[in-house]
Structures are given as structure tokens and as C-alpha cells.
C-alpha positions as CSV (number, residue, x, y, z in Angstrom):
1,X,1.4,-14.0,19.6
2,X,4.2,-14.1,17.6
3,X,6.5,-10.8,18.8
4,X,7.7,-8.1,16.0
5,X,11.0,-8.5,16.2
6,X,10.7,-12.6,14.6
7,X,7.9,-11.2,11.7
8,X,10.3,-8.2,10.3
9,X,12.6,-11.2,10.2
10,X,10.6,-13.3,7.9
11,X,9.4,-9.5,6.2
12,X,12.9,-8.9,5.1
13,X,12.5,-9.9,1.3
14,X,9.3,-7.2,1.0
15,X,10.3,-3.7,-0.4
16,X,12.5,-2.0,2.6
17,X,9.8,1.1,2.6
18,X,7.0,-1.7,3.6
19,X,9.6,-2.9,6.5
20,X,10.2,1.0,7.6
21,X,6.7,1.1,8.2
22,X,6.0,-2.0,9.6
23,X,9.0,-1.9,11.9
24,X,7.1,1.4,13.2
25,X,3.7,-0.2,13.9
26,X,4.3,-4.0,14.1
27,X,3.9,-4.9,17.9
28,X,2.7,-8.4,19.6
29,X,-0.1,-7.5,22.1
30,X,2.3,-8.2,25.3
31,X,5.0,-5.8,23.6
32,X,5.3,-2.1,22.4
33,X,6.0,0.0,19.2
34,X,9.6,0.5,18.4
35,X,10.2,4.1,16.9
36,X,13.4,5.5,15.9
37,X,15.9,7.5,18.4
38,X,13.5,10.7,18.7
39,X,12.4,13.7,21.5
40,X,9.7,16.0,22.1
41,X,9.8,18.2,19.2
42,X,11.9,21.6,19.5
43,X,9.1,23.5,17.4
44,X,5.9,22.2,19.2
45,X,3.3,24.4,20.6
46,X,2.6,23.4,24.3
47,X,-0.3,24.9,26.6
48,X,1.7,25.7,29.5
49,X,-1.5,24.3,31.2
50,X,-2.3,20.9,30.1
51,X,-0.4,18.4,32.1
52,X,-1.9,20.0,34.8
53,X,-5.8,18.2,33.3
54,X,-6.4,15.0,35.7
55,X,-6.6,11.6,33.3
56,X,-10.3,10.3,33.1
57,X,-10.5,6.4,33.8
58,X,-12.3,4.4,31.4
59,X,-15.2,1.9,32.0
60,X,-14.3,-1.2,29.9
61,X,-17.6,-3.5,28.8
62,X,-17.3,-7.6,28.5
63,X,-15.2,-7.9,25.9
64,X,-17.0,-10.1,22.4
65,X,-14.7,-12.7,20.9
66,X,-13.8,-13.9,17.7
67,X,-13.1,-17.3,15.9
68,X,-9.7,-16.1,15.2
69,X,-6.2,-15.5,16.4
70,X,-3.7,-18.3,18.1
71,X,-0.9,-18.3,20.1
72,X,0.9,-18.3,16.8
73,X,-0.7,-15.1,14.7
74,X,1.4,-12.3,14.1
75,X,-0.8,-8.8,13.9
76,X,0.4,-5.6,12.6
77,X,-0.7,-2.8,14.3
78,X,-2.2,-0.5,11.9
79,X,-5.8,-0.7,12.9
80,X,-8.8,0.8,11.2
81,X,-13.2,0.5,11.6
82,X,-15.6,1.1,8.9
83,X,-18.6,2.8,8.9
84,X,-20.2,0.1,10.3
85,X,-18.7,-0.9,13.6
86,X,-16.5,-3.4,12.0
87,X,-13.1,-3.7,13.1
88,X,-9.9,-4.6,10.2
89,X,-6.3,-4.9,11.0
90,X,-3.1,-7.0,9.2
91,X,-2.5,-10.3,10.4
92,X,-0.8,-13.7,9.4
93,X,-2.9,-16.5,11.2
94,X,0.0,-19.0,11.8
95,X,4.0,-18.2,11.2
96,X,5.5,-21.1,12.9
97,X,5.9,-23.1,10.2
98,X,6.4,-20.7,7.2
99,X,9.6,-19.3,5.4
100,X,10.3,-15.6,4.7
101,X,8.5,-16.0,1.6
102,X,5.0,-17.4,2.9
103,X,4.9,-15.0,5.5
104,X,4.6,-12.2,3.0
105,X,2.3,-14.2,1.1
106,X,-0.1,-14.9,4.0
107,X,-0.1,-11.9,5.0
108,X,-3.7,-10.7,4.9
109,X,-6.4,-7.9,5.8
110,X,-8.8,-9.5,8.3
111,X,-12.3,-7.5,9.5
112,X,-14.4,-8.3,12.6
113,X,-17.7,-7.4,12.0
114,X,-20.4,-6.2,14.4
115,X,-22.4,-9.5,14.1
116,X,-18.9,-11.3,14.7
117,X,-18.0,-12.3,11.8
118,X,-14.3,-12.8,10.3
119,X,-14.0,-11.5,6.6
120,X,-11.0,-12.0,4.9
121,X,-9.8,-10.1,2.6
122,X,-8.0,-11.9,0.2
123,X,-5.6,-11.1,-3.2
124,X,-7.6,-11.6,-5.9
125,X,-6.8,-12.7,-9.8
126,X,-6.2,-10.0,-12.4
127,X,-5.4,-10.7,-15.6
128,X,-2.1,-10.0,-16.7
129,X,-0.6,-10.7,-13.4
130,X,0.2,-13.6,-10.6
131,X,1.2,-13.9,-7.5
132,X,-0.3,-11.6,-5.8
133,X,0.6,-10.3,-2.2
134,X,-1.2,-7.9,0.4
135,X,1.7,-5.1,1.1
136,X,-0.2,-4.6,4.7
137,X,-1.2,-0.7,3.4
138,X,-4.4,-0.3,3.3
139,X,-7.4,2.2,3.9
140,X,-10.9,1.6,4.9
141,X,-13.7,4.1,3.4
142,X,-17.6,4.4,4.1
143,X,-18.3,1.2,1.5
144,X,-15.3,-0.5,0.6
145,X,-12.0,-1.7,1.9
146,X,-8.9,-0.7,-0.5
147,X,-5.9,-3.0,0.0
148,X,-2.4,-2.7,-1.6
149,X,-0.7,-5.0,-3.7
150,X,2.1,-6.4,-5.6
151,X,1.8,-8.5,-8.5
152,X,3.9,-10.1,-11.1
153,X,3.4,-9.1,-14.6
154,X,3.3,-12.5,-17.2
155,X,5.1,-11.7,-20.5
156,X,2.8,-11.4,-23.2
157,X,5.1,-13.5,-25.4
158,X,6.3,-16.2,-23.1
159,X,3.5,-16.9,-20.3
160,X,6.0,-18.7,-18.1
161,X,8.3,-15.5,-17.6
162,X,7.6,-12.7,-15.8
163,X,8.6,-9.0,-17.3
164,X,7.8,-6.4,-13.9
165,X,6.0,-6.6,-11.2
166,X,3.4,-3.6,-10.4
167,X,1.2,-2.2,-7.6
168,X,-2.1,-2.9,-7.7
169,X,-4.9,-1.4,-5.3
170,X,-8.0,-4.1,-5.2
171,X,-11.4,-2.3,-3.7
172,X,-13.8,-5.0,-1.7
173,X,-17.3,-4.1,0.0
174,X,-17.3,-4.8,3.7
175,X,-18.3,-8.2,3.1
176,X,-15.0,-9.1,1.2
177,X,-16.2,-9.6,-2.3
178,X,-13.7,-8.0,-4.6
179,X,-15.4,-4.9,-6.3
180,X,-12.3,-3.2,-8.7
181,X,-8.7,-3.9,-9.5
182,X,-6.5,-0.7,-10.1
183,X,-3.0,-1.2,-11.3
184,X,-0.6,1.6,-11.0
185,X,1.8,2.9,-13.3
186,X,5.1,1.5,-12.8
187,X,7.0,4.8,-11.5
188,X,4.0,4.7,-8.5
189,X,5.3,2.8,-5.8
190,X,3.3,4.1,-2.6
191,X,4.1,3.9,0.6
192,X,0.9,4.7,1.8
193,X,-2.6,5.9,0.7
194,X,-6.0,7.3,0.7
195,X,-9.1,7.5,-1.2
196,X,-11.6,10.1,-1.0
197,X,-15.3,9.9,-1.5
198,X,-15.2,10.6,-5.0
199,X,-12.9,7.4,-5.8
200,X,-10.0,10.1,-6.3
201,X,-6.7,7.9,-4.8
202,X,-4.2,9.9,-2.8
203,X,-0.8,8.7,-2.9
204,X,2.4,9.0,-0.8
205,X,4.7,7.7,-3.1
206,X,8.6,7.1,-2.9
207,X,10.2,8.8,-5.5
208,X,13.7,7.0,-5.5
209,X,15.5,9.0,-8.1
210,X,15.4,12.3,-5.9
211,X,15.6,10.3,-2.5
212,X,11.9,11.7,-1.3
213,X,9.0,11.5,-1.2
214,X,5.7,12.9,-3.4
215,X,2.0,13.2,-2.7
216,X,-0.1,12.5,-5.8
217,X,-3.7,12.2,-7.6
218,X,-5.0,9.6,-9.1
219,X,-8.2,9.5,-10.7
220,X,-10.4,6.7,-9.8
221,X,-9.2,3.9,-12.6
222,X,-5.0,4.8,-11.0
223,X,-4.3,7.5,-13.7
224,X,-2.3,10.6,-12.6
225,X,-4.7,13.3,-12.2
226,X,-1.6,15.8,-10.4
227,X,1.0,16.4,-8.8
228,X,0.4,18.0,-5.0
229,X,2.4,20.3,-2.6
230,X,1.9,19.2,0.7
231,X,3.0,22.8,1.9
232,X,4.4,25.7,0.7
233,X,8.5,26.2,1.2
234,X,8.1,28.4,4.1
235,X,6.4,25.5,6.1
236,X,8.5,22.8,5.0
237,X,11.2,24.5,6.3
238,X,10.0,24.6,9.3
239,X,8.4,21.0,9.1
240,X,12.0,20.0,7.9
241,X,13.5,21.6,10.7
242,X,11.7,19.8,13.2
243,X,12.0,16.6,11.8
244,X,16.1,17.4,11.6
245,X,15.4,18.2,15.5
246,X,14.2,14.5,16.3
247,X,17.2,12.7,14.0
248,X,14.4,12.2,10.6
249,X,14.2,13.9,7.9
250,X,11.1,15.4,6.1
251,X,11.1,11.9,3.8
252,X,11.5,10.0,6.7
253,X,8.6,11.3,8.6
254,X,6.1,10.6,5.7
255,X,7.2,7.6,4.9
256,X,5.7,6.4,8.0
257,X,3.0,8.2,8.4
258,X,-0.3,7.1,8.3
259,X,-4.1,8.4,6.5
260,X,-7.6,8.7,8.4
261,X,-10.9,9.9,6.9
262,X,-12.2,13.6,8.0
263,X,-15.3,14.1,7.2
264,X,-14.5,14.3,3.0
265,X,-11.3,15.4,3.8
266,X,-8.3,12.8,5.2
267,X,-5.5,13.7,7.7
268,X,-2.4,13.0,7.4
269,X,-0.5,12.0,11.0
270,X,3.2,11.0,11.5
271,X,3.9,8.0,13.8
272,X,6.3,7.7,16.9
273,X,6.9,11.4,16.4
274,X,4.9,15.0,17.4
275,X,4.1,16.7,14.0
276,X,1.5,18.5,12.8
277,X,-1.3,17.3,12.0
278,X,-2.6,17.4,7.9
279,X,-5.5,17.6,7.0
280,X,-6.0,17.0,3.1
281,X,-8.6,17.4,0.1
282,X,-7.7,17.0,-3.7
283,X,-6.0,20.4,-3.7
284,X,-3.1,19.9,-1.4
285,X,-3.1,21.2,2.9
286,X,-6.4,22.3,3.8
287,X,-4.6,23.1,7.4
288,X,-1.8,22.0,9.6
289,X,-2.7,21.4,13.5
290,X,0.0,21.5,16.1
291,X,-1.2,20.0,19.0
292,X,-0.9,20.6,22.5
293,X,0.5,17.4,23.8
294,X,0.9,17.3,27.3
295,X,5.1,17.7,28.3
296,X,6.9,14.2,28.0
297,X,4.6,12.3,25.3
298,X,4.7,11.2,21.9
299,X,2.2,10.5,19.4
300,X,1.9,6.8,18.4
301,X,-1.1,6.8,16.5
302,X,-4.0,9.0,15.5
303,X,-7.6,7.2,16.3
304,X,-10.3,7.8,13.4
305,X,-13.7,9.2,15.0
306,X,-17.0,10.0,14.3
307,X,-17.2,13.5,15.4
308,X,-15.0,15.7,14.0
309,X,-12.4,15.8,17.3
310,X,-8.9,15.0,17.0
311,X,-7.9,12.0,19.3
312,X,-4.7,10.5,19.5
313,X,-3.1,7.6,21.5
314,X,0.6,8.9,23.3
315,X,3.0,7.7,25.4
316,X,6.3,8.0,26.4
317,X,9.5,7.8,25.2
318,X,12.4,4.7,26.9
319,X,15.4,3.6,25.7
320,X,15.5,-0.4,25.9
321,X,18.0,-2.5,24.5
322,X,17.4,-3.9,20.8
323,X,18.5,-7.5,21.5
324,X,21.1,-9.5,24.0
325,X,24.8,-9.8,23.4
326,X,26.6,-13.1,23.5
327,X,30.1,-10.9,23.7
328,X,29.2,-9.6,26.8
329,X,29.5,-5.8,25.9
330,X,26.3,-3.5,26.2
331,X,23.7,-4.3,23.5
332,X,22.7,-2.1,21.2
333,X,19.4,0.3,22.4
334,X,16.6,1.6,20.5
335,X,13.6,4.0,21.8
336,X,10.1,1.9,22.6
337,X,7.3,4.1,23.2
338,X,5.1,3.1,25.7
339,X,1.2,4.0,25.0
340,X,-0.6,5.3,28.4
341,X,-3.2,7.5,27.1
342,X,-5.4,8.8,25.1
343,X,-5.6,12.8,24.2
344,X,-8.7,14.6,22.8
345,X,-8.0,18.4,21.0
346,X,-10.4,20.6,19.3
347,X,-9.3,20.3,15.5
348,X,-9.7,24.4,15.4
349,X,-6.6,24.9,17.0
350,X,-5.5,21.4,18.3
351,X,-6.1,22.7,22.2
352,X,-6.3,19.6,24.9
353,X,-10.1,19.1,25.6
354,X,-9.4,15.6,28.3
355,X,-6.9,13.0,28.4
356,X,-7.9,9.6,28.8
357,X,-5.7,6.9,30.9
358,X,-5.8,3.4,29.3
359,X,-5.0,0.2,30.5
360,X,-1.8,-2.2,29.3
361,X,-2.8,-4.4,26.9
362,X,-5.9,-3.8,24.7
363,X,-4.9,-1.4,21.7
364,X,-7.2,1.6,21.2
365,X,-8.5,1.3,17.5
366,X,-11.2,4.1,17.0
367,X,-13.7,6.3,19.4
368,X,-17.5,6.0,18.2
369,X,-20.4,8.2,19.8
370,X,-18.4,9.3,23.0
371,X,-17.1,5.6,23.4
372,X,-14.0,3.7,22.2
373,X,-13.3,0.5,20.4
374,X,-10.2,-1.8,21.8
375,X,-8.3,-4.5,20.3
376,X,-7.2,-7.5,22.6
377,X,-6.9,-11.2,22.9
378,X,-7.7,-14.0,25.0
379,X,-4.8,-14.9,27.2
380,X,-5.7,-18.8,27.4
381,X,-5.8,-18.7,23.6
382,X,-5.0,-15.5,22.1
383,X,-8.4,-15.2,20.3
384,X,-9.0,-11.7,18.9
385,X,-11.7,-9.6,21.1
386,X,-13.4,-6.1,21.0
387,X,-13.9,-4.4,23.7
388,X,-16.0,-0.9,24.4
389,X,-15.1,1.6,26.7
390,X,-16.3,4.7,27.7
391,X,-15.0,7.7,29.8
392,X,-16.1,7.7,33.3
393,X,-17.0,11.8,33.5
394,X,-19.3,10.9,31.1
């Protein structure tokens, strides 16, 4: 696989809030995430008790592979499954030979189906507009996929210029046949969202005039329905505060933070960095959940389940260097965090229920009726494979 550090390189023409956020999940299978320069937060609750619960081993299954994925693929890690089984993630099939420019253009949401399949899920035409790229944001609900966009607007009068560009969400059934085209209003620029049952779009959006961020609305056809407070000032203080605590700000922490369905609610999780956990309805905060991490880890990722639990994939914290220096003085360093387990909390009050030890090298992607789903690849060819594992106390 192509590692993370050459595809951000060949990214760096795509808006800098898509490179934020893939610079925080982009990893080749053999590597790990790169966060920012962070800590265990100052303000998290910690059971003085739960390091002391023994890791349960999984029991991995044959792994089922796919007709897809070379030694030259690059994957970003921002995994999701559908209400089916199936299995989607970002991925460029081949970037040896492309420029900057066709990377981002090939960059594409692929699904791996129960039956083993390969859907892609392609840009499609919408009047008014060409070009059209995959931004790698997307969100997977019960029956379709939503992917995010960007498009060039044609000029009405001159059909050879181009006037904008805009956002545009396209909606495909599981089997990748496009279903809707949404184009947002040209002060939306998200950098990530959600959409809830009702076809209702929650956005994360950058606002750029006051530096921040803001969560909106949208009704189902991209029409700003409101205007949402994630929390009232009290709690951003102390959200803001914590964040200050692991060198981010409030912004920053959103920005790369990422959305999984809840029942008909969707949390909201922060990546590389212990935060509370959001959960979210068309009103605003439903409830924040601090969990109780075990001393020493870090989120990296929040798994979607079937069950209601909170499960999250951690890890810990090093300090590697960035790159090698021809000068000869020390290299620049950056934090890595190494995933090593998985951690399951009631959502009540975000108490540990079991932690989980993993293996090096498949990525969790979801847990399913007790068991888990993993992403790896064939090491002769670095075809894509699923593999199901289940806790051994159970």
C-alpha cells in the first residue's frame, strides 16, 4: 500500500480542512495514525479501577477476500458498514502513476458487500456543474450511502467558463446507483456530516470569517432549516478548556471529528484525542459521555454498533520522528498513536464494561451481534479482506 505520508502529498491542492482530516485518519495498513502533539486529557473522568480489567483475546475467523486493492492503492482510514453487513471505506486503486490532480479525482468511496461484491461509488453528472470530485467525507445510513462533493459551476452565459465551485452531497442505495443530488449553498463548506432518518442533513461546517466552526440543519433538499448549539457556554468552556489542555482548540477538535448513527440519534466523537462523547438529534446535545478510558490511552476512532454500547478503538501515545534529515540535525517529531485495543462503556455513564486486545494489522471497522468486523489485506498482494472476530469470554 501506498503509505500516508506520499498521498497527503499528492492531496495538497484539496481544500486544507479535507487535508486536516485526512492527515488525522489516512494510514497504510503496515503504518499508524498520525495525531497532533496531544496528552491524556486534564479534565477526563477516570475509574480509579479500570486498568486493573484483564484484555479479552479475540478469536479471528478465515478472513473472505476481495477483487480489489494492489500493492499500489492508497486507503483512507475512515471506515464505516451499512445495515447490511457491507463494508465502505475511501480508496484510490492505483497512485503510482497519477499527479496531485488525479489523485484527488480518483479518489473514490468503495463498499464490500456481504455476497463479495465491490460497489463503487462514483461522482455522478448534475446539471449545472462538472468535474466532480469525492472530498473522502461521507456517511453511511440504513438505505443509502451519502458522499461529499465538489463541483464546478458552468457559467450560464459562456459554457466554457466556470463561475464557483459548490458542495454537493449525492445519496446512492447500497448498490451504487445514484438516488439524489443536493447542492449546498455556497457559504456551506462542511467538514463533515450526518443525516438522520428523516433525510434532515447535519452539518459541521467551517465558518471562515469567525475562524470556527458551526453545526447546522439542513432540510432534506440542502436548505438551512437552523442554526444549532452544540452546548451551552458553561460546557464549552469546559470543552474549550480541555482541548487548550492537549495544544487544540475547540475548532480544532471538530474539525476532525467524526459522525456515527445511534439508534435515530448520531454521535459525535473527536479523533486522536479523549473528549466527550456527543450524542445528537435535530435539536442540538441530547448528552455528553466522558468515558472512562483506561490511564495512558487515547481514542483513535469510535466503532458504529448494533446495540446501543459505546465501543472505541485506543491506543497509545509515541513521539516518532516526522521524516529523516539530510543536515544531520535531529528531525522534526510528531505524536503516532498506536491502536492496541478495543474498549466497551455503557453509554449511561460511559463506565468500562471489557477491553478487548487486538492484533497489529487488521483495522477494527464495526462490532455486529457480539462480534467484530476487520479490515486487512493480503500480504502477497494486498487484496482487501474482512475478517470476523469475536471475544473469547464469550
Amino acid at each position: 500500500m501506498v503509505t500516508c505520508r506520499t498521498l497527503l502529498r499528492r492531496l495538497r491542492l484539496i481544500h486544507v480542512a479535507y487535508i486536516s482530516f485526512g492527515l488525522s485518519l489516512c494510514l497504510s495498513f503496515d503504518g499508524s495514525a498520525q495525531v497532533a502533539n496531544t496528552g491524556a486529557p486534564k479534565t477526563a473522568t477516570v475509574h480509579p479501577d479500570v486498568s486493573a480489567l484483564t484484555p479479552v483475546k479475540l478469536h479471528y475467523d478465515d478472513p473472505v477476500t476481495f477483487p480489489v486493492g494492489t500493492k499500489q492503492s492508497a486507503i483512507i482510514s475512515d471506515f464505516k458498514c451499512g445495515a447490511d453487513g457491507s463494508v465502505f471505506l475511501p480508496m484510490v486503486d492505483d497512485v503510482s502513476h497519477l499527479s496531485r490532480e488525479a489523485v484527488a479525482s480518483s479518489m473514490m468511496i468503495v463498499g464490500l458487500t456481504p455476497s463479495g461484491d465491490v460497489v463503487r461509488f462514483i461522482p455522478q453528472p448534475v446539471s449545472g456543474y462538472r468535474n466532480l470530485i469525492s472530498l473522502f467525507r461521507y456517511f453511511v445510513a440504513k438505505s443509502y450511502v451519502y458522499v461529499l462533493e465538489l463541483g464546478d459551476k458552468i457559467d450560464s452565459g459562456d459554457l466554457q467558463r466556470v463561475s464557483g465551485r459548490s458542495r454537493i452531497i449525492q445519496a446512492f442505495d447500497y448498490k451504487g446507483q445514484l438516488v439524489q443530488s443536493i447542492v449546498l449553498d455556497a457559504d456551506i463548506d462542511p467538514l463533515n456530516f450526518a443525516v438522520f432518518d428523516s433525510g434532515e442533513i447535519l452539518v459541521l461546517s467551517a465558518d471562515t470569517l469567525n475562524h470556527s466552526t458551526r453545526l447546522l440543519l439542513l432540510d432534506p433538499r440542502g436548505r438551512l432549516e437552523s442554526k444549532l448549539s452544540l452546548f451551552d457556554s458553561d460546557f464549552a468552556s469546559q470543552l474549550d478548556l480541555a482541548a487548550k489542555g492537549q495544544s487544540r482548540t475547540l475548532s480544532n477538535v471538530l474539525a476532525v471529528s467524526s459522525f456515527v448513527p445511534h439508534g435515530e440519534d448520531i454521535l459525535l466523537a473527536a479523533t486522536g484525542i479523549n473528549f466527550p462523547i456527543l450524542e445528537l438529534n435535530q435539536h442540538g446535545v441530547v448528552k455528553a459521555t466522558k468515558l472512562a478510558l483506561p490511564s495512558g490511552l487515547t481514542v483513535r476512532s469510535l466503532l458504529p454498533s448494533d446495540d446501543g454500547m459505546l465501543r472505541v478503538v485506543a491506543g497509545t501515545l509515541r513521539s516518532m520522528p516526522l521524516s529523516t534529515s539530510a543536515s544531520g540535525s535531529p528531525p522534526p517529531t510528531g505524536e503516532y498513536l498506536f491502536a492496541s485495543e478495543i474498549d466497551e462503556f455503557y453509554p449511561q455513564d460511559g463506565s468500562l464494561v471489557r477491553r478487548i486486545s487486538i492484533e497489529a494489522g487488521p483495522k477494527p471497522v464495526c462490532s455486529s451481534k457480539g462480534a467484530y468486523t476487520f479490515l486487512a489485506h493480503r500480504e502477497a498482494d494486498s487484496r482487501l479482506q474482512l475478517i470476523t472476530a469475536s471475544p473469547s469470554d464469550h
